[in-house]
Backbone as numpy.savetxt, mean C-alpha at the origin, in Angstrom:
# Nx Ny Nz CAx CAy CAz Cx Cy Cz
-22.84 38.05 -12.94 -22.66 37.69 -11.53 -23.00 36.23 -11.30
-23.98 35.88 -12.02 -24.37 34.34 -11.39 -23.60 33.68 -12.40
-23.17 34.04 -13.44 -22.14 32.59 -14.10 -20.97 32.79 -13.42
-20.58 33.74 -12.74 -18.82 33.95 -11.93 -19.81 33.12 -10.93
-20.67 33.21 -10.43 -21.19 32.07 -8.97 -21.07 30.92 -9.32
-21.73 30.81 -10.95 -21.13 28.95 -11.11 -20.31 28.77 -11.64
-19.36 29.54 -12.08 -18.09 29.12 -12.33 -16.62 28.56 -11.41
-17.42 29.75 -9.97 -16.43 29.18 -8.81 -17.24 27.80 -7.87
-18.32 27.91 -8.21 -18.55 26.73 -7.78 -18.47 25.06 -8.35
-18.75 25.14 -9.59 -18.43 24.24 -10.26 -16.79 23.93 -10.68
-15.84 24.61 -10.29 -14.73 24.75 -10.35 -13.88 25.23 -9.27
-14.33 24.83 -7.90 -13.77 24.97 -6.50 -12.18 24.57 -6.69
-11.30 25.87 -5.68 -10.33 25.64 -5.67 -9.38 25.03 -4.80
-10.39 24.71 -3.76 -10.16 24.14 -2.72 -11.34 23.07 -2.47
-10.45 21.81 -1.59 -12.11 20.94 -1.07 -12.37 20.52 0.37
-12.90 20.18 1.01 -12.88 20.43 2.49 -12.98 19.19 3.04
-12.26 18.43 3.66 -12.18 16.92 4.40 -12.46 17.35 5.82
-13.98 16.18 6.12 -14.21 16.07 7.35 -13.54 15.32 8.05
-12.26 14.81 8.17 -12.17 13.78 8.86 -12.99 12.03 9.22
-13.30 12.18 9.94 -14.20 10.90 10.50 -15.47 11.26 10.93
-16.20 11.86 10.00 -17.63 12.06 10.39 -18.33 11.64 11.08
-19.21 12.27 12.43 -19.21 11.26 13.33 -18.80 11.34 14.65
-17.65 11.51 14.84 -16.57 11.18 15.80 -15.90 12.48 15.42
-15.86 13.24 15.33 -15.34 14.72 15.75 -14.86 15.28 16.86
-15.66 14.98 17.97 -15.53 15.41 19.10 -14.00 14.11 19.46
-14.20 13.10 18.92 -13.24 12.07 19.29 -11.73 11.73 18.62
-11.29 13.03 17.54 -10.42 13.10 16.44 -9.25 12.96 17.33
-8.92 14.03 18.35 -7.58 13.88 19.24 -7.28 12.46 19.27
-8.16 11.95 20.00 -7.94 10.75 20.72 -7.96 9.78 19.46
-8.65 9.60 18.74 -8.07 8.76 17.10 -6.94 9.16 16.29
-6.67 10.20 16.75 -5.06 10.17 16.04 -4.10 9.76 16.83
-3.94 9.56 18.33 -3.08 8.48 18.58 -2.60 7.36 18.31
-3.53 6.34 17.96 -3.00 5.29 17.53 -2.47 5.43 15.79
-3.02 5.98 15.52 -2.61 6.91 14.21 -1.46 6.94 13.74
-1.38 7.74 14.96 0.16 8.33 14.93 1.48 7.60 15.48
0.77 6.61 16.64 1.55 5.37 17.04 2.00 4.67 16.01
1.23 4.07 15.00 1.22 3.02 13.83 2.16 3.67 12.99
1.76 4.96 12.70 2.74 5.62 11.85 4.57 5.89 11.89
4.69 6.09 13.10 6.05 5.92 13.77 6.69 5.05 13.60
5.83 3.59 13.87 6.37 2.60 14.25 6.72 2.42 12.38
5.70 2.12 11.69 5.55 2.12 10.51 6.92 2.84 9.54
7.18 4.24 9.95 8.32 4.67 9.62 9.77 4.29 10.28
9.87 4.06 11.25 11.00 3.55 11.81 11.67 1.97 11.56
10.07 1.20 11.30 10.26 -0.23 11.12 11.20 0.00 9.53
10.37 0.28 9.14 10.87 0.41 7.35 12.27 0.91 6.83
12.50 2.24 7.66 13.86 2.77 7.55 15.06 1.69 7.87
14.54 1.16 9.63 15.79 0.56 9.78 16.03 -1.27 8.80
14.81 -1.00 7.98 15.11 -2.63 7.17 15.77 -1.95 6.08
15.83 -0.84 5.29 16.41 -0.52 4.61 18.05 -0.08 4.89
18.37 0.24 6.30 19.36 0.41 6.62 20.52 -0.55 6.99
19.23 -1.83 7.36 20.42 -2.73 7.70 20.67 -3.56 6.10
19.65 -3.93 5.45 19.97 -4.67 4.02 20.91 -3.35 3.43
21.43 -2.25 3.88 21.99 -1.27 3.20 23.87 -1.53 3.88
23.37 -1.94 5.39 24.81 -2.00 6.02 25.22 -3.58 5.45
24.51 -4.32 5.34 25.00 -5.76 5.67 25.17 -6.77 4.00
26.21 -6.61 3.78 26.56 -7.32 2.37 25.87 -8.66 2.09
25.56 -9.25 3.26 25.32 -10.51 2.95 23.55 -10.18 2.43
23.17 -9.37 2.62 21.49 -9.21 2.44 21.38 -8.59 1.07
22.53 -8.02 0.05 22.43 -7.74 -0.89 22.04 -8.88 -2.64
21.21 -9.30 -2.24 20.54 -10.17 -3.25 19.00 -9.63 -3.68
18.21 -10.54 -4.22 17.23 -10.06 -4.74 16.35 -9.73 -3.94
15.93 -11.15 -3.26 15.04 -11.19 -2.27 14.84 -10.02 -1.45
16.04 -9.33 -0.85 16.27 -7.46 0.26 16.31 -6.90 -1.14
16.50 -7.01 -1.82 15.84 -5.69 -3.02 14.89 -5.59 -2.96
13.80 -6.72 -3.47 12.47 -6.31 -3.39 11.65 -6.06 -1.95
12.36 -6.43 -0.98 11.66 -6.01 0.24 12.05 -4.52 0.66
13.59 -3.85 -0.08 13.69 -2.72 -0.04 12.42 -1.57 -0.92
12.32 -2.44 -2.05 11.62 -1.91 -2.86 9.83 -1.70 -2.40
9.68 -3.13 -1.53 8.25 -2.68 -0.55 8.58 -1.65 0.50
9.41 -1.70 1.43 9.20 -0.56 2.37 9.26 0.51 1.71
10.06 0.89 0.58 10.05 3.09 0.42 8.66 2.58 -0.16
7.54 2.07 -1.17 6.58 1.50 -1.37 5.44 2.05 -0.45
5.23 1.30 0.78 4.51 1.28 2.27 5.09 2.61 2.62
6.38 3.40 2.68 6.42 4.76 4.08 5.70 6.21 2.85
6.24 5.81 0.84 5.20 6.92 -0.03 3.67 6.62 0.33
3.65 5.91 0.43 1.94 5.42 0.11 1.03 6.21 1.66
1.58 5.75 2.64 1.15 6.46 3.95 1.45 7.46 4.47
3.13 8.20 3.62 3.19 9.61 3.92 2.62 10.51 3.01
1.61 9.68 1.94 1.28 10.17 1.21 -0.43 11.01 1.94
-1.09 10.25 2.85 -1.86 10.71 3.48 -2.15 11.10 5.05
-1.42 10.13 5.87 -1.49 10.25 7.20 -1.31 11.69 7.67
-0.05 12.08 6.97 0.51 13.51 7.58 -0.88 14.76 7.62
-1.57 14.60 6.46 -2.69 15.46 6.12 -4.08 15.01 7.14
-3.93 13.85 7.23 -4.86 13.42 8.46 -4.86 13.45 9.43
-3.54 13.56 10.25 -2.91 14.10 11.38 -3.78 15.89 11.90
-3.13 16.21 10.63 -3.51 17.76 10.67 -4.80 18.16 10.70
-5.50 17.32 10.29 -7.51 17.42 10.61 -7.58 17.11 12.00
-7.15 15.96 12.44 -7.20 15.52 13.76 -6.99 16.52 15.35
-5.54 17.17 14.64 -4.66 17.94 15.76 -5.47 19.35 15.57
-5.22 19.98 14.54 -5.27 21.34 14.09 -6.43 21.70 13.61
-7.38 20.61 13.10 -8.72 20.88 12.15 -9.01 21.91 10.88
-7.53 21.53 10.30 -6.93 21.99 9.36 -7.64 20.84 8.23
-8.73 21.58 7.58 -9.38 20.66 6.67 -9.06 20.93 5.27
-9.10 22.12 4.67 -8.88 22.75 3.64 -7.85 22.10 2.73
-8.07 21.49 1.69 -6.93 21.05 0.60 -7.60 21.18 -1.07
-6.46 22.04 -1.16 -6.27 22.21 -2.50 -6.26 21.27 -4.04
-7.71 21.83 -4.44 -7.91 20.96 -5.97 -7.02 20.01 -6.58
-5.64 20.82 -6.74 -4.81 20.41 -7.36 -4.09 19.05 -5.90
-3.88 19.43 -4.80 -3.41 19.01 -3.64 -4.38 17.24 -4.10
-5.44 17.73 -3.93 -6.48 16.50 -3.73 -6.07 15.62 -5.19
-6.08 15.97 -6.40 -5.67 15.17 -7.15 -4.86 14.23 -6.93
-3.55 15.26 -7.09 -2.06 14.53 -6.72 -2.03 13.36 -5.68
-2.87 13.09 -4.98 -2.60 12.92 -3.66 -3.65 11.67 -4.10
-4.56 11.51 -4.51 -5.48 10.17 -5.19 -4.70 9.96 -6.52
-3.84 10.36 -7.19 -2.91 9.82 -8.04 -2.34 8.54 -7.14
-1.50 9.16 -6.60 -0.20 8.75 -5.60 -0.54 7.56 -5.13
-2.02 7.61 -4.05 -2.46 6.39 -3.45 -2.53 5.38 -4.46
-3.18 5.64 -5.30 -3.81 4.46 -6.22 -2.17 3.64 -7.27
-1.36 4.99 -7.27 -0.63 4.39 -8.21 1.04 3.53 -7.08
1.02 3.96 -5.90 2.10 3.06 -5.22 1.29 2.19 -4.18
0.05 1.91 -4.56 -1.25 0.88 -3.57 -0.77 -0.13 -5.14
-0.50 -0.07 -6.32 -0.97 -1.28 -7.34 0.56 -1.14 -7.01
1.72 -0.31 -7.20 3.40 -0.77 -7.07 3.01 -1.76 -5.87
2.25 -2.14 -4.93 2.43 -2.69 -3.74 1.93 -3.94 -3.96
1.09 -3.81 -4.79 0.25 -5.14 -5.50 1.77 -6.07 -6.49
2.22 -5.18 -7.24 2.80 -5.98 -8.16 3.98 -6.48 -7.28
4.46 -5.88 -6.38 5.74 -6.10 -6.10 5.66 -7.73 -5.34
4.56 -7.57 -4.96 4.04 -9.05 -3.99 4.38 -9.96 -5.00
3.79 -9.62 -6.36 3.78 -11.01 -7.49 5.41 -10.89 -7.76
6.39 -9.98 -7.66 7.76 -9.93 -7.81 8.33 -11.06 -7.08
8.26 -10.47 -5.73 8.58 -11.44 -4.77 7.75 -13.34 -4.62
6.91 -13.17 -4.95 6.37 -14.48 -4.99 7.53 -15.51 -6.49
7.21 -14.65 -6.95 7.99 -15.14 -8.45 9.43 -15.39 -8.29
10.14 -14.23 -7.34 11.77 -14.80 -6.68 11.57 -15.92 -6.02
10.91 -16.20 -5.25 10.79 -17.47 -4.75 10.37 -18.52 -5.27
9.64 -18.80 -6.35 9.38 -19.50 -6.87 10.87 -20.12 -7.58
11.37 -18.86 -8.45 12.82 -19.46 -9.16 13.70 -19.79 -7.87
13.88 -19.42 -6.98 14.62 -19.55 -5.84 14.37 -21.12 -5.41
13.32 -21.44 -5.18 12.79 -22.84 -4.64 12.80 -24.17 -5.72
12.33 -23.61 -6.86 11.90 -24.46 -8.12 13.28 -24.72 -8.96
13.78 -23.47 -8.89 15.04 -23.68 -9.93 15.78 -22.54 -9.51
16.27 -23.66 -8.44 17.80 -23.09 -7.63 19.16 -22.59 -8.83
19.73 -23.70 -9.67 20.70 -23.79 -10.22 20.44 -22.32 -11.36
19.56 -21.65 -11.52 19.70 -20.44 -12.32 19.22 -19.43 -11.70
18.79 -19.36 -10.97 18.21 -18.36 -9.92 19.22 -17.33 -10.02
20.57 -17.28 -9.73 21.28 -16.93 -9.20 21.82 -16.06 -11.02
21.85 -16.38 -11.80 22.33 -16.43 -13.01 20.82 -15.42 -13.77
19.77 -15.83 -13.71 18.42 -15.17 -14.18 18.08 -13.89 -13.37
17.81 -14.01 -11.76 17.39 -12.97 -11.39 18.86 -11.86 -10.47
19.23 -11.72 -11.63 20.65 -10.42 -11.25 19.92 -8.99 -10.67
21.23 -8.62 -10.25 20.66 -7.08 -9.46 20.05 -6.29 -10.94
20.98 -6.23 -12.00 20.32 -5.46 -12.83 18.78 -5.83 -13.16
18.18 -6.93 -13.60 17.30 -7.67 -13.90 16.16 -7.18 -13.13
16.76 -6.92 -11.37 16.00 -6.82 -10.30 15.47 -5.03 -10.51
17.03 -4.23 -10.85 16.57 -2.70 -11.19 16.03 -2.52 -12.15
15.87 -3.65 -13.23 14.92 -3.05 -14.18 13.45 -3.65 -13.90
13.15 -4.70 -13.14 12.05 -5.15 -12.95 11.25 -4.04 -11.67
12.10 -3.42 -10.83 11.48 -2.12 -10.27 11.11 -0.97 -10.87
11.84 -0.76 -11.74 11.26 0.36 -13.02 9.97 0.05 -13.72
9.99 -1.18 -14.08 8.79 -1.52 -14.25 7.66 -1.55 -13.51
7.83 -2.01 -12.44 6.66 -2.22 -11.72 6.11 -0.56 -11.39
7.41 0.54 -11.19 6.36 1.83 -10.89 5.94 2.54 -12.70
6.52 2.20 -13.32 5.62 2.13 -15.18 4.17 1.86 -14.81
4.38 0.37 -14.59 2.80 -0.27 -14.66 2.32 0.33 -13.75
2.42 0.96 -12.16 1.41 1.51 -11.37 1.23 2.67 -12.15
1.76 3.58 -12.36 1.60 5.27 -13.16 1.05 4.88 -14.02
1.18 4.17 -15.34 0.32 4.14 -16.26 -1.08 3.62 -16.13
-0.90 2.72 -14.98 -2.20 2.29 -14.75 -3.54 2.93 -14.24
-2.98 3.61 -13.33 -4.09 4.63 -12.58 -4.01 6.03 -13.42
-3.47 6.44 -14.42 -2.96 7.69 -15.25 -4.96 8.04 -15.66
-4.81 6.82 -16.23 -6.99 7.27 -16.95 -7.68 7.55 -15.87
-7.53 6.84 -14.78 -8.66 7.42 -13.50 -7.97 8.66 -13.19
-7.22 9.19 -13.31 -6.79 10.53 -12.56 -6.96 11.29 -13.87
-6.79 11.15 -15.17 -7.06 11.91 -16.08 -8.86 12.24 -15.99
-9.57 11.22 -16.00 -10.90 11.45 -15.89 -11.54 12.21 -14.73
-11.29 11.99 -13.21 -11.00 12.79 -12.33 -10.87 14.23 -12.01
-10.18 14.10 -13.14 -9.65 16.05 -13.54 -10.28 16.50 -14.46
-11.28 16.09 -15.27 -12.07 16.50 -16.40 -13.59 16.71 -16.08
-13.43 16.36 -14.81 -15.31 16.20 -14.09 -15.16 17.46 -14.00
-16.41 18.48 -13.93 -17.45 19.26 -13.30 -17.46 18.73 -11.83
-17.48 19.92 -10.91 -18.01 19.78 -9.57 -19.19 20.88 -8.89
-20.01 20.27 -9.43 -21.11 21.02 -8.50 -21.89 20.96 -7.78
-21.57 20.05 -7.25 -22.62 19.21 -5.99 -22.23 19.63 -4.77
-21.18 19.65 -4.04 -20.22 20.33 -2.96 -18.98 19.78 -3.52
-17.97 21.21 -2.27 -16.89 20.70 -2.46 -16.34 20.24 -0.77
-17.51 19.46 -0.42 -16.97 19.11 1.09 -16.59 17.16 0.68
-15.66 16.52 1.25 -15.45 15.15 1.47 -15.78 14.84 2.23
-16.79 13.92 2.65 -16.71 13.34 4.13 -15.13 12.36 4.21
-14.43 12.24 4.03 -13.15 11.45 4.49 -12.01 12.16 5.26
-11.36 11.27 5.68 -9.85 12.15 5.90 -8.86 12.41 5.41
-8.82 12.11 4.02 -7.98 12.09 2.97 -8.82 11.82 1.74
-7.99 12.62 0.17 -8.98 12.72 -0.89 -8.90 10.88 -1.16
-9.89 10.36 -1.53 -10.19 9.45 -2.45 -11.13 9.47 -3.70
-10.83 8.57 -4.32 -10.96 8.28 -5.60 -13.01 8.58 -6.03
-12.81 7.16 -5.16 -14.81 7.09 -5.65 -15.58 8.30 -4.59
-15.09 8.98 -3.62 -15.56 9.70 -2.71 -15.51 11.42 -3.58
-14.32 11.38 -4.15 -14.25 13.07 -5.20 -15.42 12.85 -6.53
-15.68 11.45 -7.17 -16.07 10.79 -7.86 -17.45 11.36 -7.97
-18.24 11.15 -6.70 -19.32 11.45 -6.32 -19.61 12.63 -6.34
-18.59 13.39 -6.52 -19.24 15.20 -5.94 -19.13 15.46 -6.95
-18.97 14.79 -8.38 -19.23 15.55 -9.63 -20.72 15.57 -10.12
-20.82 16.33 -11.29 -21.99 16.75 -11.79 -22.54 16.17 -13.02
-21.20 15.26 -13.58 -21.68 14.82 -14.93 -21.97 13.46 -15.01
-21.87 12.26 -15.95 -21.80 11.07 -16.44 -20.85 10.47 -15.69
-20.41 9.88 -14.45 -19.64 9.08 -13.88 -19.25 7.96 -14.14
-19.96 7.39 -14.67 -20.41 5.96 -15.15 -18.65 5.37 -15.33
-18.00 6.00 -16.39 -16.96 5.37 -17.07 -15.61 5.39 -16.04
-16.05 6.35 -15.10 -14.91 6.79 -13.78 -15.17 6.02 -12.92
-16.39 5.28 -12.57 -16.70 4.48 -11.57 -16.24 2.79 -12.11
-16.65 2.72 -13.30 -16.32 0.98 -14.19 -14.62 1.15 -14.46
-13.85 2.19 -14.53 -12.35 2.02 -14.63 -11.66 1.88 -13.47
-12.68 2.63 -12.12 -11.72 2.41 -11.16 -12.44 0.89 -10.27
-13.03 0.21 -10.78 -13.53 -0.67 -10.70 -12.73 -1.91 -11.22
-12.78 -1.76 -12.29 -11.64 -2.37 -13.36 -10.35 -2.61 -12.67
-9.61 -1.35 -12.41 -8.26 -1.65 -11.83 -8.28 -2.07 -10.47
-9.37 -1.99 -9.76 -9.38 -2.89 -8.49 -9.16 -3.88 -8.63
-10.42 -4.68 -9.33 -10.87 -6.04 -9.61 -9.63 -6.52 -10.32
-8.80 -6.06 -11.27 -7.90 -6.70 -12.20 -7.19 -6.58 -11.80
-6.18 -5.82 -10.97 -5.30 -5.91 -10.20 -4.94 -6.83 -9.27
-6.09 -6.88 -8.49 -6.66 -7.92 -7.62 -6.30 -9.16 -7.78
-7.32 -9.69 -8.49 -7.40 -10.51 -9.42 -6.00 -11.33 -10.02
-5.47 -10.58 -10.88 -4.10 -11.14 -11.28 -2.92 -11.01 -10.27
-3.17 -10.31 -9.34 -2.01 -10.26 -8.34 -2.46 -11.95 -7.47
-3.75 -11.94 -7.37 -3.83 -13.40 -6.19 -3.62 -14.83 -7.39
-4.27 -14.55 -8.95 -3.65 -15.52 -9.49 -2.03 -15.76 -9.51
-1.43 -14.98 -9.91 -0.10 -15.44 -10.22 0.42 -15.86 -8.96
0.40 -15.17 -7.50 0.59 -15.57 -6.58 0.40 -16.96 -5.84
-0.83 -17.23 -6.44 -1.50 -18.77 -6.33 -0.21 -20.07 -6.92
0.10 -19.21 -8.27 0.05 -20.57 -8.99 1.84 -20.25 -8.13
2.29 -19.30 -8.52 3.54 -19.45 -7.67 4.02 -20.38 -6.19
3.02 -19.99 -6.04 3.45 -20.54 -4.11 2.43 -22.62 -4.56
2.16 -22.43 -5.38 1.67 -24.10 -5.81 2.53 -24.74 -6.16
3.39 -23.97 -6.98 4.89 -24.79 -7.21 5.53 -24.83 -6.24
6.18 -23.45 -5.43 6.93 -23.60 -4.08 6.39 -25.16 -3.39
5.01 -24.88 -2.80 4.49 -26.02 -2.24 5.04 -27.78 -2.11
4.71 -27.45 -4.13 5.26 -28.68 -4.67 6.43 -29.55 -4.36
7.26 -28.01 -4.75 9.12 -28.65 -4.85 9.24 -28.52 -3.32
8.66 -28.23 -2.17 9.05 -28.36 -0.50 8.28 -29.52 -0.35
7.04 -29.98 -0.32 6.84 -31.08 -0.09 7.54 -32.54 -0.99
8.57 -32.07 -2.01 9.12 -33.34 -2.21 10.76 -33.63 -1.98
11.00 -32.36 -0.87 12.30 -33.05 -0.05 12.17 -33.74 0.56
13.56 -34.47 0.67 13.12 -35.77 0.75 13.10 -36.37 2.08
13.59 -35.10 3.48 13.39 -35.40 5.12 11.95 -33.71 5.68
11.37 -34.43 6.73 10.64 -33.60 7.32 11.45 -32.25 7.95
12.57 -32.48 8.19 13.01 -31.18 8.67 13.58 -30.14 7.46
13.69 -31.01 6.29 14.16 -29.97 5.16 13.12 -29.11 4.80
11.93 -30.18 4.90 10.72 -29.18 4.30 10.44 -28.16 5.34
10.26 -28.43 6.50 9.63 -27.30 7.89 11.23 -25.97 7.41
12.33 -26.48 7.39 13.25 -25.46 7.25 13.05 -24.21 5.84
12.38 -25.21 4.83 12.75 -24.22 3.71 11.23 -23.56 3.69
10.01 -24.38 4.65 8.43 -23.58 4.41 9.24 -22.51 5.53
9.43 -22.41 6.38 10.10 -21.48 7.25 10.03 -19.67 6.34
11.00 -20.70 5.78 11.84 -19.20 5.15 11.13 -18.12 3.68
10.21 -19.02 3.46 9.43 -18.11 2.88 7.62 -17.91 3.68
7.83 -18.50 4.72 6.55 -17.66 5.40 6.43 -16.45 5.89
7.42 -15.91 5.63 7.16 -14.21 6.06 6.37 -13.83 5.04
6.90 -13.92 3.67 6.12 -13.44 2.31 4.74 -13.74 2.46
4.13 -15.13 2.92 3.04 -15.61 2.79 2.09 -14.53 3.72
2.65 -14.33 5.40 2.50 -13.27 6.30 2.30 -12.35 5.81
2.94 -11.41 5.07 3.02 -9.94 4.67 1.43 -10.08 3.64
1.58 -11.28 2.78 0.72 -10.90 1.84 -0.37 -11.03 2.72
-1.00 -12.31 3.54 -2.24 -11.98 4.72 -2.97 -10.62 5.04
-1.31 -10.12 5.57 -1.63 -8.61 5.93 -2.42 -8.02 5.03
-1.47 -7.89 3.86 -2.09 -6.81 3.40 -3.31 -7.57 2.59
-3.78 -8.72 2.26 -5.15 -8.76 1.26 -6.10 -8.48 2.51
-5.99 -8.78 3.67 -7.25 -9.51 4.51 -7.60 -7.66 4.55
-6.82 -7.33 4.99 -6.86 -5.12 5.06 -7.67 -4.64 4.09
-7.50 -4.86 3.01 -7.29 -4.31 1.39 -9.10 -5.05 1.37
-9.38 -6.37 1.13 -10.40 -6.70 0.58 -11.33 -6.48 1.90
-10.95 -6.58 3.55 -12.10 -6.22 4.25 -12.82 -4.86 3.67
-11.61 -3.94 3.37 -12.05 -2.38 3.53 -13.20 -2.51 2.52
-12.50 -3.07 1.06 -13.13 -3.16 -0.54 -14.53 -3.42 -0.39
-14.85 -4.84 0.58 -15.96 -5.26 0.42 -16.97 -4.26 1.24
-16.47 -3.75 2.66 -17.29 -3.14 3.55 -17.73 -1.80 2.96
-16.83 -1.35 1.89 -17.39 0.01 1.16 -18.09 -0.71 0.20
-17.88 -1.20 -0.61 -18.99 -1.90 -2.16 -20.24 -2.10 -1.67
-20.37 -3.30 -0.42 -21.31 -3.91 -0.08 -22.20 -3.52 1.03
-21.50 -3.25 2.20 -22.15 -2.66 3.46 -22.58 -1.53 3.74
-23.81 -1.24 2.88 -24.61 -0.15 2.63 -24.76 0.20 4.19
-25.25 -0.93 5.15 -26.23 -0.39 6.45 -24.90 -0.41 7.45
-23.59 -0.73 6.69 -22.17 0.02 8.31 -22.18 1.19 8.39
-22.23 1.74 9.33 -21.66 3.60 9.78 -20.58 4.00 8.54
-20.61 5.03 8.10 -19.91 5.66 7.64 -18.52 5.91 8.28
-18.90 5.94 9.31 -17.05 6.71 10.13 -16.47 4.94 10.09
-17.24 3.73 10.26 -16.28 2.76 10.36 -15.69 2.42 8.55
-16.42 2.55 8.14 -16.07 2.78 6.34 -14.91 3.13 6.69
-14.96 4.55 7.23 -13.41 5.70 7.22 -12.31 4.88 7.92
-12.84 4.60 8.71 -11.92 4.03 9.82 -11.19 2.91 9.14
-11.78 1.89 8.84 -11.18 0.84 8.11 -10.33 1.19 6.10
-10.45 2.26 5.99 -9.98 2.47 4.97 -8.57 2.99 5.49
-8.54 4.15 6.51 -7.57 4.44 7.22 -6.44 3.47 7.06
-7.21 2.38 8.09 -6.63 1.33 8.85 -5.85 0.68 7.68
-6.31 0.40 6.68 -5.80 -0.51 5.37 -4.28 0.50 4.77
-4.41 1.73 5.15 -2.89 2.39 4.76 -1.86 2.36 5.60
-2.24 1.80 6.67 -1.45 1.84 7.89 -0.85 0.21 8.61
-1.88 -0.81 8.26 -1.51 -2.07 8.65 -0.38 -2.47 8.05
-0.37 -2.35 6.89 0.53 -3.18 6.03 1.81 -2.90 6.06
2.19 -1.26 6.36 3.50 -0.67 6.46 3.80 -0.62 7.60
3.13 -0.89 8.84 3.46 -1.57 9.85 3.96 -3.04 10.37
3.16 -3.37 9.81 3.77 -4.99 9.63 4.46 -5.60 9.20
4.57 -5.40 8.18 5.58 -5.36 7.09 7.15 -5.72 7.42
7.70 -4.73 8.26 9.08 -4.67 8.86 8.93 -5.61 10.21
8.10 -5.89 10.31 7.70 -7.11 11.99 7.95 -8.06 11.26
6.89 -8.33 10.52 7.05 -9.65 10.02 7.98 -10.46 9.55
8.74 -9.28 8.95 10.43 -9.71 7.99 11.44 -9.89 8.76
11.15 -8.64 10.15 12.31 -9.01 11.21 11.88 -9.88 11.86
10.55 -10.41 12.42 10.88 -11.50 13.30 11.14 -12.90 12.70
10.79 -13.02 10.86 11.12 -14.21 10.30 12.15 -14.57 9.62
13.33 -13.61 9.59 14.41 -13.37 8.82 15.49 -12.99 9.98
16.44 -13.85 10.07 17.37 -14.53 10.73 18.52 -13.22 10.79
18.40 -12.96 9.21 19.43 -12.02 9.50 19.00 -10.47 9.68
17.66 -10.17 9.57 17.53 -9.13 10.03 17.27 -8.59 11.18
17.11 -10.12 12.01 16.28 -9.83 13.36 17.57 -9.98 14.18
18.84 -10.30 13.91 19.72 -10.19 14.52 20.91 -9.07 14.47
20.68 -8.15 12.97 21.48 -6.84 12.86 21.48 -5.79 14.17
20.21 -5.75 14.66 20.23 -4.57 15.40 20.58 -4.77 16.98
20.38 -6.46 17.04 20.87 -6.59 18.02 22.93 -6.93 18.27
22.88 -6.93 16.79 24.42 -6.95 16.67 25.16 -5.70 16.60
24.41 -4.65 16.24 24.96 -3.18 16.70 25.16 -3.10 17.83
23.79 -2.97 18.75 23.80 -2.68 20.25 25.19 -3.67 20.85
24.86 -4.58 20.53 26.13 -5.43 21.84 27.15 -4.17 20.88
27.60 -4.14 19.50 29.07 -3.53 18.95 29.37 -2.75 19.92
27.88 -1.49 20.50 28.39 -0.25 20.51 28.65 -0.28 22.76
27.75 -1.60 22.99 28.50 -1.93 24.30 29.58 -2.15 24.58
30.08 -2.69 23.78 31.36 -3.08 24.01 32.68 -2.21 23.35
């Protein structure tokens, strides 16, 4: 009788997410904006994929890889919101072992596709700006479909050891989360054994990810810099910094999100817990919101597709 007691306990088949600990009584009313962001978030994204889908002239690299960020941003946040919704509305906490895995796979492995794709795009622009005359000849659509294959390779393989290790823990501490969705170092904690090597890998792929995503990005946009500050009138340069400041925008978004959350969990032992939550939330939701703002209000031709339907269908 008592090893079937620790066998289902140390091997729970289910795990239980509090939501926003804390603020319980206040879940309704925090899933509004929630759910606002999320909408917008899905609608923004669809219709950039729809119009670089209607409009021939947007079929180059550059709307590839921004196609390739939005489905990116709407997996990554339908990967959790929907389940957070359902704590909020329904107080439907209950998720399944296997559920909770999958689901801290997913984040971690289209959160680094989101990382690399930035250094994709930084790197089109770079050949785009630096070396116009092959641009066109080097970065082909195929080039572009195999450099997306890659980039979700490197996220899956990358996060593959933290989710393998993950699944090999003992749990016998509880099987309650304080979060609103499974995470990584939060399931981490409720095990029973040697963590050590689960905590320094997912450490690792933060930091190195990180890390090499803001180097290469650096040295990229140092060249851009370069070759715009040495045209040879002031309005060439304001025209061509123009056109790649959305990229610069998007990336803002998402590091300033990404490293507030990073540091306020690593470091800010004495913040509330529910703002921990809150701002981790917030970091799945900014970026795929913005994302489609940023591109439509800085991109000429996207910010004018939809208004070129509407007049079509007036007239």
């Amino acid at each position: 009788m008592s090893d079937s007691n620790t066998t289902d306990f140390t091997n729970p088949s289910t795990f239980t997410l509090l939501g926003i600990p804390g603020l319980e009584v206040a879940h309704v009313w925090i899933s509004i904006p929630f759910y606002t962001v999320y909408a917008i978030a899905i609608l923004g994204n669809f219709t950039t994929l729809l119009i670089v889908k209607r409009e021939p002239i947007l079929h180059g690299s550059m709307y590839y890889f921004l196609c390739m960020l939005a489905v990116t941003v709407l997996a990554l946040c339908t990967c959790t919101i929907p389940k957070m919704l359902s704590i909020f509305w329904f107080n439907y906490r209950e998720i399944d072992f296997s559920a909770c895995l999958t689901q801290i796979y997913f984040i971690h492995c289209f959160s680094v596709v989101e990382f690399v794709i930035f250094i994709a795009m930084a790197f089109n622009h770079y050949a785009g700006y630096c070396h116009p005359r092959r641009h066109s000849t080097t970065v082909t659509n195929s080039m572009v479909f195999k450099i997306g294959l890659a980039l979700v390779q490197h996220g899956g393989m990358l996060v593959l050891p933290a989710f393998l290790l993950v699944r090999q823990w003992p749990y016998c501490r509880t099987n309650i989360i304080p979060r609103s969705y499974c995470e990584h170092i939060a399931l981490v904690k409720l095990a029973c054994g040697d963590i050590h090597i689960s905590s320094y890998y997912g450490l690792f792929v933060v930091f190195f990810v990180t890390g090499v995503d803001l180097f290469f990005i650096a040295v990229s946009y140092i060249q851009i810099l370069r070759a715009i500050f040495s045209l040879p009138t002031k309005d060439a340069r304001l025209k061509t910094f123009e056109t790649c400041s959305s990229h610069l925008c998007a990336i803002l978004a998402f590091y300033i999100t990404d490293l507030f959350s990073l540091f306020t969990h690593q470091f800010g032992s004495k913040v509330p817990l529910h703002f921990h939550i809150l701002m981790a939330n917030m970091y799945l939701l900014v970026s795929p919101m913005l994302n489609p703002i940023i591109y439509g209000v800085r991109t000429k031709q996207i910010r004018d597709e939809p208004l070129h339907l509407f007049t079509h269908k007036g007239t």
